[in-house]
C-alpha positions, 0 to 999 in steps of 0.5 A, spaced: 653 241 593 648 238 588 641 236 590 634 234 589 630 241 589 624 243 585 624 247 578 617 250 576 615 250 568 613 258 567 610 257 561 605 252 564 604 256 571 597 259 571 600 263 577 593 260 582 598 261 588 597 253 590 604 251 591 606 258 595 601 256 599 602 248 600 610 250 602 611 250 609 617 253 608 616 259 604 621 257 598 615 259 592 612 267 592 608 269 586 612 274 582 608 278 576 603 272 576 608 266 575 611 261 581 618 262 583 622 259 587 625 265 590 631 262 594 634 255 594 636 254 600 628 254 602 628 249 599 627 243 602 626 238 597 620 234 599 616 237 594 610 238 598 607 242 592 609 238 587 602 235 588 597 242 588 600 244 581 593 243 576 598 245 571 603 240 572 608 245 572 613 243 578 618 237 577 624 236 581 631 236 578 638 235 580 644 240 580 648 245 584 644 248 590 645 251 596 644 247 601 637 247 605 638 252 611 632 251 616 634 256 620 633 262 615 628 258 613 625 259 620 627 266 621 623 267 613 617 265 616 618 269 622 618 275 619 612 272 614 608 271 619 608 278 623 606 281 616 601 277 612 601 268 611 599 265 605 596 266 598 596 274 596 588 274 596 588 274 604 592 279 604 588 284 609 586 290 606 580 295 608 577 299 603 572 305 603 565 303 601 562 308 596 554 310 596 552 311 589 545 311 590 539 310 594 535 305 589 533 298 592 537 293 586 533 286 586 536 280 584 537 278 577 538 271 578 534 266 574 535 259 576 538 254 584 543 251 585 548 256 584 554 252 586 558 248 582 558 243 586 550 243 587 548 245 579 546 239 575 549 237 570 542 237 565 537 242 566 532 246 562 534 252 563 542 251 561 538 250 554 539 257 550 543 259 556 549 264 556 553 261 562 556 265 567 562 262 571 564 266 577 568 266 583 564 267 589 567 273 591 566 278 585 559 278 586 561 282 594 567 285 590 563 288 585 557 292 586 552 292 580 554 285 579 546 283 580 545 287 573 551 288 570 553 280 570 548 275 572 542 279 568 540 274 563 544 268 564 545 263 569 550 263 573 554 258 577 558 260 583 565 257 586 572 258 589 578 254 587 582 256 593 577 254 598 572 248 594 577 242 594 575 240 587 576 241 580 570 244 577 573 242 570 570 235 569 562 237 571 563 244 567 565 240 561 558 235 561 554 241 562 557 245 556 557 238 553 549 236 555 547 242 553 546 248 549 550 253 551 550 260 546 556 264 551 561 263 557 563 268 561 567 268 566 568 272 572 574 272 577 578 277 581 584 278 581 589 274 585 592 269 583 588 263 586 583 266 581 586 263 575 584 257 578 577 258 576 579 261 570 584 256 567 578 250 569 572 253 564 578 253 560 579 246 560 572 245 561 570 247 554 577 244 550 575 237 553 567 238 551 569 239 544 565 244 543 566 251 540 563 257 545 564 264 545 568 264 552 569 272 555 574 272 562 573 279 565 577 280 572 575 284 578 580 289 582 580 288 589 577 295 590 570 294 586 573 296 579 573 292 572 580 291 570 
């Protein structure tokens, strides 16, 4: 039959995992970092996650499709629910914890607020400044974060999945305001991350400004990838 279903742009998909987690009916997964809707007859065609796209990625198209099929749907999410829901960063997993030493590490951190959504967009210290842009996460994941990241920069902290904002416009007046010298971005490696990632990117594009710009990506288990 044709129909009205959603088609996703994998040239502009960043793989932030938003519209997998905004339909209901399991019709999008995140495959080796791209959107795909995986069966058509998941796919009721309300588009509930044509909205969370940053991207703009998901449009919706007219052609030949399976029909919309609840109850495999229901069964699909079913079977979802009895393994794992939602983006593949909640994936539960343990991992055992590793003791290098016994030396007490103080903290490198050099300026407050840390949160984005906190952090004034004009201050003395961003002068000078290597910024450091990380998900709140890497720091827990990643044990000598303190030392290895933080140490010499300011840092400012966030989560695209969890803070309900884009950080893109406040980081592009921060990066415009100031003198900043070097970014580095900070992120784990699920795709919600990307989110974070793809904002400073846009950040220093609308800033008009030309910065050395590093992204390094933290494994789940504690490793640099």
């Amino acid at each position: 039959m044709i129909r009205k279903i959603i088609t996703i742009d994998e040239e502009k998909c960043n793989g932030c995992g938003l519209c997998a987690d905004a339909c209901h009916e399991g019709a999008i997964a995140i495959v080796n970092g791209k959107a795909k809707l995986i069966r058509d007859d998941y796919c009721d065609g309300l588009g509930n996650c044509l909205p969370v796209c940053p991207m703009d990625a998901i449009s919706f198209v007219e052609r030949e499709a399976l029909p919309y099929d609840e109850e495999a749907v229901k069964t699909n999410m079913a079977n979802k629910q009895a393994v794992h829901t939602g983006c593949p960063g909640s994936r539960q997993r343990t991992m055992e914890s590793r003791v290098e030493n016994n030396m007490e590490i103080s903290s490198q951190l050099s300026q407050w607020p840390v949160q984005i959504k906190l952090a004034p967009v004009n201050a003395p210290y961003f002068d000078g400044a290597d910024l450091l842009v990380a998900a709140d996460c890497t720091a827990y994941a990643y044990g000598n974060f303190h030392n290895d990241f933080i140490r010499g920069k300011v840092t400012l902290i966030g989560c695209p999945k969890l803070d309900a904002v884009d950080y893109s416009e406040k980081l592009a007046e921060i990066i415009r305001r100031n003198d900043i010298k070097s970014i580095t971005v900070t992120r784990m490696e699920v795709p919600c991350c990307g989110g974070l990632e793809y904002m400073v990117k846009k950040a220093l594009a609308d800033s008009g400004k030309t910065v050395d710009l590093n992204v390094t990506t933290i494994s789940i288990d504690g490793n640099i990838m």
